[in-house]
C-alpha positions as CSV (number, residue, x, y, z in Angstrom):
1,X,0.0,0.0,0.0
2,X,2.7,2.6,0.8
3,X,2.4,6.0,2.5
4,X,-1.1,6.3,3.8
5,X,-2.0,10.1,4.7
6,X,-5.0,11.8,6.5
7,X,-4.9,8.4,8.9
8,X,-7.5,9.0,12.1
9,X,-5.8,8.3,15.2
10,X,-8.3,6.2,17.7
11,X,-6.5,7.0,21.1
12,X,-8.0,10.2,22.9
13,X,-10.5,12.7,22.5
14,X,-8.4,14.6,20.2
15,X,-9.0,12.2,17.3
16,X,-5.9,14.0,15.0
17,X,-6.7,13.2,11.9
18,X,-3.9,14.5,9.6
19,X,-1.7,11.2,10.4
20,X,0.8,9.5,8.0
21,X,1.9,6.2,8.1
22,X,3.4,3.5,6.4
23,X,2.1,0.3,5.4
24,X,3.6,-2.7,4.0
25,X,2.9,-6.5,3.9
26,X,-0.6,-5.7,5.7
27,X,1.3,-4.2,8.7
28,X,1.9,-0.2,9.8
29,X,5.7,0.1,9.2
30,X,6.2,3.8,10.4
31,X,4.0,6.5,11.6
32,X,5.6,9.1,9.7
33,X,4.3,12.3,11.3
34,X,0.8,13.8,13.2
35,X,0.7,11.1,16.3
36,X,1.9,11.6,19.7
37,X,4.1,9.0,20.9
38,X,0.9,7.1,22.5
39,X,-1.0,7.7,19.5
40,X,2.0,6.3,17.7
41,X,2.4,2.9,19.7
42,X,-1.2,1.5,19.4
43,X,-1.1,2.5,15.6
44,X,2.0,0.4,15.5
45,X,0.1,-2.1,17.3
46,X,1.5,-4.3,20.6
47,X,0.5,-7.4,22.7
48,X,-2.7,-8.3,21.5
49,X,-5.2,-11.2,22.6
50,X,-4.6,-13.8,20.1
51,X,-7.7,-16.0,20.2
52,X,-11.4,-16.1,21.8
53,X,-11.3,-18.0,25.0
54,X,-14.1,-19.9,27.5
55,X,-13.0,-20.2,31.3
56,X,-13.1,-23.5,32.3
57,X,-14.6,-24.0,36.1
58,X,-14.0,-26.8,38.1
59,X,-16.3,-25.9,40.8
60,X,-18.1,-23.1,42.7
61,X,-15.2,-20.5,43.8
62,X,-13.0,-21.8,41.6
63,X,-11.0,-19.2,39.2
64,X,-10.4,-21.9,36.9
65,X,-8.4,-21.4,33.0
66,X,-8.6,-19.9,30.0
67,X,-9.5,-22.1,27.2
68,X,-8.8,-20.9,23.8
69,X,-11.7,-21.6,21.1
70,X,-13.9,-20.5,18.1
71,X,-15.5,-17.3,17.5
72,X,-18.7,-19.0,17.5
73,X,-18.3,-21.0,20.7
74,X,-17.3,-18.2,22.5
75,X,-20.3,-16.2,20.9
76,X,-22.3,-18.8,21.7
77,X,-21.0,-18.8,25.3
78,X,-21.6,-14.9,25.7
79,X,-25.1,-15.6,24.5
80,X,-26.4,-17.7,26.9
81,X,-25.2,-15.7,30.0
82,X,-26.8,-12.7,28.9
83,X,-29.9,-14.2,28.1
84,X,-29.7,-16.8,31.2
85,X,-29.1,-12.8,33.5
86,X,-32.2,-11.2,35.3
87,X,-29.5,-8.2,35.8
88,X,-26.9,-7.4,33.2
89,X,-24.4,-4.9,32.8
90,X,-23.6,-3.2,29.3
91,X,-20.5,-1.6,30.2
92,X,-17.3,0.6,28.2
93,X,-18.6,1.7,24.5
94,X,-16.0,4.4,24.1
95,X,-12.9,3.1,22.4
96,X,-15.5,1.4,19.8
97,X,-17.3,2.9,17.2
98,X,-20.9,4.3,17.0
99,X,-21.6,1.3,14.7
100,X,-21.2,-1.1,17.6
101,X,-22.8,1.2,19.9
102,X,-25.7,1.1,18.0
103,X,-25.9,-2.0,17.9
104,X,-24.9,-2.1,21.8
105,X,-28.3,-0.3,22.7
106,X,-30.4,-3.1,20.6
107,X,-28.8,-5.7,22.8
108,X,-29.4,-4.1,25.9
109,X,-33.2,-3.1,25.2
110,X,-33.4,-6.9,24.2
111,X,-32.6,-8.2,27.4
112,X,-33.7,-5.5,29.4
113,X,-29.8,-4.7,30.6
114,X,-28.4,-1.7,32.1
115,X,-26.4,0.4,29.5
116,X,-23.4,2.7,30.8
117,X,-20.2,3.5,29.1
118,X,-17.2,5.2,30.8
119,X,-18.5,8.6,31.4
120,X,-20.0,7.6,34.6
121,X,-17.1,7.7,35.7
122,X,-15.0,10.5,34.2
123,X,-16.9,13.4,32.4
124,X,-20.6,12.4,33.7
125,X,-20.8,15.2,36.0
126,X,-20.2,17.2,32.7
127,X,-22.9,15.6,31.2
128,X,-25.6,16.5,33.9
129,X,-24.4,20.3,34.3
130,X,-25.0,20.7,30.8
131,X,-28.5,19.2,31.1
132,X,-29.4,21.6,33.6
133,X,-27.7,24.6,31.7
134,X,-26.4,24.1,28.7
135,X,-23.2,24.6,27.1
136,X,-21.7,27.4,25.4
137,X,-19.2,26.2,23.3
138,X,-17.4,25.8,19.5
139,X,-15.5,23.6,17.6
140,X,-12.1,22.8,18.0
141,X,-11.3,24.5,14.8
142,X,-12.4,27.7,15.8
143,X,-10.6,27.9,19.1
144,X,-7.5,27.2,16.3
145,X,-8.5,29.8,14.1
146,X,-9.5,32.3,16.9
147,X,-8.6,32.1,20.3
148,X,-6.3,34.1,22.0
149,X,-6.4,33.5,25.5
150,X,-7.0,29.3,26.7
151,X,-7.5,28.3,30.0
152,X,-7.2,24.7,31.3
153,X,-8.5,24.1,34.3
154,X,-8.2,20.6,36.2
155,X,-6.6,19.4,32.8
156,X,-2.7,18.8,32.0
157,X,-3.3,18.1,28.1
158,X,0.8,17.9,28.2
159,X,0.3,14.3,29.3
160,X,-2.9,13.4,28.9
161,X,-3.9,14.9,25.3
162,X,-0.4,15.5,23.8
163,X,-1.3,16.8,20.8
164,X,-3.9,19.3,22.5
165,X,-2.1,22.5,22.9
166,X,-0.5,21.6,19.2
167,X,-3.4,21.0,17.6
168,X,-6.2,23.0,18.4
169,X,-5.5,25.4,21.2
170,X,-2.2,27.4,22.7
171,X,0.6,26.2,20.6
172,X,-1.2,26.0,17.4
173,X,-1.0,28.6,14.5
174,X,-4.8,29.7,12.7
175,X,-6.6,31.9,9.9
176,X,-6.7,34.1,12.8
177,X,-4.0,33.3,15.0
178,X,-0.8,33.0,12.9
179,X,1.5,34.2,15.1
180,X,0.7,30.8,17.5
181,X,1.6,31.3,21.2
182,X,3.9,34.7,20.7
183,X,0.4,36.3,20.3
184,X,-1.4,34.0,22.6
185,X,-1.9,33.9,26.3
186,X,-2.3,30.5,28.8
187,X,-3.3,30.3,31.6
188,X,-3.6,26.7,34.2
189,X,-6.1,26.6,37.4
190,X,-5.0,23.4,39.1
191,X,-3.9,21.9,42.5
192,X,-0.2,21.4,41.4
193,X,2.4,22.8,39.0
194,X,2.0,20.2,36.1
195,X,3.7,19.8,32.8
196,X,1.3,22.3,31.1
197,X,1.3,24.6,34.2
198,X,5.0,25.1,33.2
199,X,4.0,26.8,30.2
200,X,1.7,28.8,31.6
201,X,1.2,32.9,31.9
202,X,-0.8,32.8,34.6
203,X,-1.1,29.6,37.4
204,X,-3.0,29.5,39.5
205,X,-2.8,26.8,42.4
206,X,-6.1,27.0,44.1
207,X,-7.2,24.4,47.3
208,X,-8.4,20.6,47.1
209,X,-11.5,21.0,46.3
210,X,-12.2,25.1,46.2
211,X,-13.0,24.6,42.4
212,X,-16.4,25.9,43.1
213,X,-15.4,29.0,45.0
214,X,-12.5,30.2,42.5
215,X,-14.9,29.9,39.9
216,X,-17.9,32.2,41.9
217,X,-15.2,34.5,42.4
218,X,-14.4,35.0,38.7
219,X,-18.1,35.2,37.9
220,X,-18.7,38.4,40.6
221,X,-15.2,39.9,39.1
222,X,-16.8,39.6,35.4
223,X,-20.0,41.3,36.8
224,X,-18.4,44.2,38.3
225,X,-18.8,43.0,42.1
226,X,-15.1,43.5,43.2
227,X,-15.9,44.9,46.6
228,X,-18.1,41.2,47.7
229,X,-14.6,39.1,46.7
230,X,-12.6,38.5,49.8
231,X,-9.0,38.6,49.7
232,X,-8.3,35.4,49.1
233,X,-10.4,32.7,47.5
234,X,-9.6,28.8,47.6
235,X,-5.5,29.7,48.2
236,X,-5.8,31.9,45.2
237,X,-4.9,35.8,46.0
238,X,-7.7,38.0,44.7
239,X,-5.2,40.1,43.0
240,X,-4.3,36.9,40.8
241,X,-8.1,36.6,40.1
242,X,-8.0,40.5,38.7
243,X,-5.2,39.4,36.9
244,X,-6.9,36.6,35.1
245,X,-10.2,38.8,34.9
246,X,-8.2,41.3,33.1
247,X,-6.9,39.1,30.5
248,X,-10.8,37.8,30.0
249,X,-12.1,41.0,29.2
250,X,-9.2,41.5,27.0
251,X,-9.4,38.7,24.8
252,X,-10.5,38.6,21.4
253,X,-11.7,34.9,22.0
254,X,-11.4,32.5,24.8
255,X,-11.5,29.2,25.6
256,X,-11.9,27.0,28.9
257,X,-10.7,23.4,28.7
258,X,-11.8,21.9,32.0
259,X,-10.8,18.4,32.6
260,X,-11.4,15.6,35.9
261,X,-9.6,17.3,38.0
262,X,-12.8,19.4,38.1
263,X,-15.2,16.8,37.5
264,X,-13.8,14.4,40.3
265,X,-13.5,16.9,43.2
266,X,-16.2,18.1,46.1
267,X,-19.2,19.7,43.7
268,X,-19.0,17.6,41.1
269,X,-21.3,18.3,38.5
270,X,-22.2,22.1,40.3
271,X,-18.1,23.1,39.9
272,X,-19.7,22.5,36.1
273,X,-22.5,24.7,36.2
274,X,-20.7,27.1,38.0
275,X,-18.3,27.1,35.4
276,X,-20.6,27.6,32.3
277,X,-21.6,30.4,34.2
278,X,-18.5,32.1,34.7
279,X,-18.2,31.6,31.2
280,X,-21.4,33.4,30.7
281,X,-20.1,36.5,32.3
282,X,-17.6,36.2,30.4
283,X,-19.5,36.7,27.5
284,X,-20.7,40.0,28.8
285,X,-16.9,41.6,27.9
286,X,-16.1,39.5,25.0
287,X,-16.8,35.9,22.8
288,X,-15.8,33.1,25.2
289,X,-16.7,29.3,25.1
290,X,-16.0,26.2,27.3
291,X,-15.3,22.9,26.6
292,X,-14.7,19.4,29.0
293,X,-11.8,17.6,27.8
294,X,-13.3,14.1,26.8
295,X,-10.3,11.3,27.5
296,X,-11.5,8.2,25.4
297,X,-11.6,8.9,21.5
298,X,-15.5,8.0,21.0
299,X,-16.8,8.6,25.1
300,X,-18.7,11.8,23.0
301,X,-19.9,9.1,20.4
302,X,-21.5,6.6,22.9
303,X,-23.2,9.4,24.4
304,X,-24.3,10.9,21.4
305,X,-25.6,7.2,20.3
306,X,-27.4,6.6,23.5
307,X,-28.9,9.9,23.6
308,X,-30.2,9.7,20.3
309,X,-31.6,6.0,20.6
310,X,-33.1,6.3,24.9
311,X,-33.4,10.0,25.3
312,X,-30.3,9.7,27.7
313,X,-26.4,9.7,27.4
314,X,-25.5,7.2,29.6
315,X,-26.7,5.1,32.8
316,X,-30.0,4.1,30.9
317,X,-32.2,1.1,32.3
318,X,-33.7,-0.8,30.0
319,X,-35.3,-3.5,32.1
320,X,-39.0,-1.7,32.5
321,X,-39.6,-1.7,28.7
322,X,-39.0,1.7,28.3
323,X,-35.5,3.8,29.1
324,X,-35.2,5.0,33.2
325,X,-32.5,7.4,33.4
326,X,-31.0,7.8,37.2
327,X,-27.0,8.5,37.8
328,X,-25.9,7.4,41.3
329,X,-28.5,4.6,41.0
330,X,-27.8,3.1,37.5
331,X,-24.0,4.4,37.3
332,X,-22.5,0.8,36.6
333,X,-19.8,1.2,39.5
334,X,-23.3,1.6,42.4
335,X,-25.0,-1.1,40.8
336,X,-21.7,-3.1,41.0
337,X,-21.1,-2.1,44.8
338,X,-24.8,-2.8,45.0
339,X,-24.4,-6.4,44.0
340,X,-27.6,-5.9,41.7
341,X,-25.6,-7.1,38.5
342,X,-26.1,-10.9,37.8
343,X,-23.9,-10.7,34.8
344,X,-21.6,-8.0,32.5
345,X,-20.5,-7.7,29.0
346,X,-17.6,-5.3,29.1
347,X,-16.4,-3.7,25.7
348,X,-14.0,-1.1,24.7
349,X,-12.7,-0.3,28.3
350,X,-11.1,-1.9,31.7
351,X,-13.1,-1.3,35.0
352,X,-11.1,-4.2,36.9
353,X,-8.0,-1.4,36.4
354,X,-10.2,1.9,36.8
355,X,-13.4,0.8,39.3
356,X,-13.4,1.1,42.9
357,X,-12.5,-2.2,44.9
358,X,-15.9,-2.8,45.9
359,X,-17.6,-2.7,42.7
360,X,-14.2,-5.1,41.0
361,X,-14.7,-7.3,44.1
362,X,-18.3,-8.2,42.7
363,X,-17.4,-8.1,38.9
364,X,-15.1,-10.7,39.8
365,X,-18.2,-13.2,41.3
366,X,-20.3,-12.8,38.1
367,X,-19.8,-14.0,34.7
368,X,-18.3,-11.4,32.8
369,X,-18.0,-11.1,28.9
370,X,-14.8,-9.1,27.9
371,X,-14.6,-7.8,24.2
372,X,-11.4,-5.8,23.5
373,X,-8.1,-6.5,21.5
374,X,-5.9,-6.1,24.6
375,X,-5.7,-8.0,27.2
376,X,-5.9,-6.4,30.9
377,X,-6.7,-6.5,34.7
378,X,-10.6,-7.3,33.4
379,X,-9.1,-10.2,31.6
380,X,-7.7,-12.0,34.5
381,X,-11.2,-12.9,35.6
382,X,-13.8,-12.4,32.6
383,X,-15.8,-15.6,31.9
384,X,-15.3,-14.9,27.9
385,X,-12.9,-13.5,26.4
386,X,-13.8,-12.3,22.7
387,X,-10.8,-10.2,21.0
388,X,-11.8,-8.0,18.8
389,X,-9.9,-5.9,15.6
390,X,-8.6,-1.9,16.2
391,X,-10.8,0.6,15.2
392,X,-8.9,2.9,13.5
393,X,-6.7,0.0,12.1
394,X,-8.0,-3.1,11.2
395,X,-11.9,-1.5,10.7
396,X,-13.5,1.4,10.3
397,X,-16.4,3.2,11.4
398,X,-17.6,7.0,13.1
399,X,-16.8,8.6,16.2
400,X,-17.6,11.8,17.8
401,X,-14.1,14.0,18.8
402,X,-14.4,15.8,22.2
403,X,-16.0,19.0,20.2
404,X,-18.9,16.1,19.2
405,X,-17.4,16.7,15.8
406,X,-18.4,13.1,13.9
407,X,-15.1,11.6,11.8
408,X,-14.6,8.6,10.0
409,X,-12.5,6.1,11.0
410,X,-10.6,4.6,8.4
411,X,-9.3,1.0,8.3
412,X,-5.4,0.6,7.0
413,X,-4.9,-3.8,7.2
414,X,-7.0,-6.4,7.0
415,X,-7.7,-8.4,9.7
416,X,-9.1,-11.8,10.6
417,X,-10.4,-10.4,14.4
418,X,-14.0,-9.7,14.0
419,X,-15.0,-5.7,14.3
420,X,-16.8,-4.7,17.4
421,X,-20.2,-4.3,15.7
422,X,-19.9,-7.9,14.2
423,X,-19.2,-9.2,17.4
424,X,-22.2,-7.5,19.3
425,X,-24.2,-8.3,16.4
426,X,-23.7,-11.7,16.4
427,X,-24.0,-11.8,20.4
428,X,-27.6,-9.9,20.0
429,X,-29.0,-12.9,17.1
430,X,-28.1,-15.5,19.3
431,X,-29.6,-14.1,22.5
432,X,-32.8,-13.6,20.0
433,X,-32.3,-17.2,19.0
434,X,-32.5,-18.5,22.7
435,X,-35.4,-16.6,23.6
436,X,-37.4,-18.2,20.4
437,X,-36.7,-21.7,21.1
438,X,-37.3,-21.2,25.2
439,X,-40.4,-19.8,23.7
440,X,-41.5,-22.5,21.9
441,X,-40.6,-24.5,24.5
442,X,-43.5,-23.0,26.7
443,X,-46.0,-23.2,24.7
């Protein structure tokens, strides 16, 4: 095939899409330019899981092994505990495509399951303090093109997005903004002096948890309401807030990039609200937008997919016959620590690395159903292991970038792994296929 340009990277929310690799022999070679070195190593492609597997269990308790097998048995396998639960678990959906998420929901409405993907536990808060007031934000093209002052707030892009600042916001160069950062200004709000703090105008170190007061503080600045604004607020000086304030009111365009470190600290989703609102005020000096800095490459896409199919992005219940939407209830890590869950199919993500020890602890008694191409902690005690093929190399399909901006995935090698959506699809006519005979069988 040869030099391959405009490759989609499937690794964050940044989804860079101006890529170029190598391919030869049905194998990525080189990644020439356009990927950050993580970006650059799943492209390349690493310790994969090489074939479907069954564990075999001796007895109750018992961890029992691995046994490799067929597509279909495993299938097969993953079938009849999802139709066999009273209780399942639809869990991950974000490093998959919308395709498979699609398909995800039809599963889950035909065994009345829980649906949740990994924004319950990382921008969910996001998600509800948009619901209750909206969000005024761009694309990622025109915070390129426009912006001259970014904030990042509870984010450090420098390791967690590394194309981020280069890209799209601080370091970039735009129709608008050719100069790059010499005519640019960036601020960081966070608890420590990160990587990206480093390269900051302005830092702000504020208190564990004083998210929510640093941000009312900004908001009566904005509005003219110096006098109400103590002298310090959350460790931060109030002549630091002025400072920033300043540089607000002066800006042609800015941006706020808020990341976990505000979503996953005392206030949750109101540090959200509060901070749409402060960008609000902004708005009453100048054109300013705010935008939460999604981690997985399609977490934007599973919620745009659930929304559009229940009404609701994530945490949906499908069990009554019609969608029940309730976070803190339905989140799959309470109904995990709960011990509702009778049985989990687990795709695109790891909760036995990333979920409390509680809600691993009961994951670990129920038959789980893992579908990923990497093996990791989940692996060690799923029931069924299914791998699957690389979106983004080995099949193609949509996602939604952090700015819900929908690109296409494109597929570089072939593959013999089965895509995500195959896989789900041929889990969903085999669950239907159990349900007609047992329904037969009652008659």
């Amino acid at each position: 095939m040869g030099e391959v340009t405009d490759v989609v990277c499937s690794l964050c929310g940044c989804v860079c899409d101006d890529i170029v690799v190598e391919v030869e022999d049905n194998e990525v070679k080189k990644v020439k330019k356009g990927a950050c070195a993580v970006g650059k190593s799943k492209l390349m492609g690493h310790g994969r899981i090489k074939s479907p597997a069954v564990r075999e269990r001796k007895g109750e308790g018992e961890s029992g092994e691995l046994r490799e097998c067929s597509y279909d048995e495993a299938i097969k396998k993953a079938a009849e505990i999802l139709a066999a639960a009273r209780r399942p678990l639809l869990y991950g959906w974000s490093s998959t495509v919308c395709e498979a998420d699609k398909v995800g929901v039809e599963l889950a409405e035909e065994i009345g399951a829980v649906i949740d993907n990994t924004a319950s536990v990382c921008h969910g808060p996001s998600v509800l303090a948009i619901q209750d007031v909206g969000l005024p934000s761009c694309t990622l093209g025109e915070v390129k093109n426009r912006a001259d002052l970014v904030i990042y707030w509870g984010a450090n892009p420098a390791a967690a997005h590394a194309n981020h600042m280069k890209r799209y916001s601080f370091i970039s160069k735009g129709f608008w903004t050719a100069e790059g950062k010499k005519a640019k200004k960036l601020v960081v709000v966070d608890v420590r002096k990160t990587a990206t703090a480093k390269m900051a105008d302005v830092f702000l170190q504020i208190e564990q948890g004083k998210d929510y007061l640093v941000f009312s503080a900004l908001r009566a600045l904005l509005y003219g309401y110096e006098d109400v604004v103590p002298d310090e607020v959350g460790g931060v000086s109030k002549e630091e807030l002025l400072e920033v304030v300043k540089m607000m009111k002066e800006a042609k365009f800015g941006m706020t990039f808020f990341g976990m470190g505000v979503t996953h600290t005392g206030g949750r989703h109101n540090n959200i609200v509060n901070a749409i609102q402060m960008t609000r005020a902004a708005h009453t000096h100048t054109k300013f937008s705010i935008m939460p800095m999604r981690g997985h490459y399609n977490v934007a896409g599973i919620n745009q997919v659930c929304t559009w199919e229940t009404g609701f992005p994530f945490a949906v219940d499908l069990s009554r016959g019609y969608p029940w939407y309730n976070p803190g209830e339905l989140s799959a890590t309470d109904l995990l620590i709960r011990r509702e869950c009778d049985a989990a199919l687990i795709i695109a993500s790891d909760p036995g690395a990333h979920f409390p020890g509680e809600s691993v602890r009961h994951l670990a008694k129920i038959p789980v159903i893992q579908i990923d191409p990497f093996p990791n902690p989940t692996t060690e005690f799923a029931d069924v292991v299914i791998p699957a093929a690389v979106s983004g190399v080995e099949a193609e399909g949509n996602v939604y970038r952090m700015d819900n901006i929908p690109i296409r995935l494109r597929k570089l090698v072939e593959t013999e792994y089965l895509a995500d959506e195959e896989i789900v699809e041929r889990i969903l006519q085999e669950v239907r296929a159990i349900k007609e005979k047992e329904g037969k069988e009652g008659e």
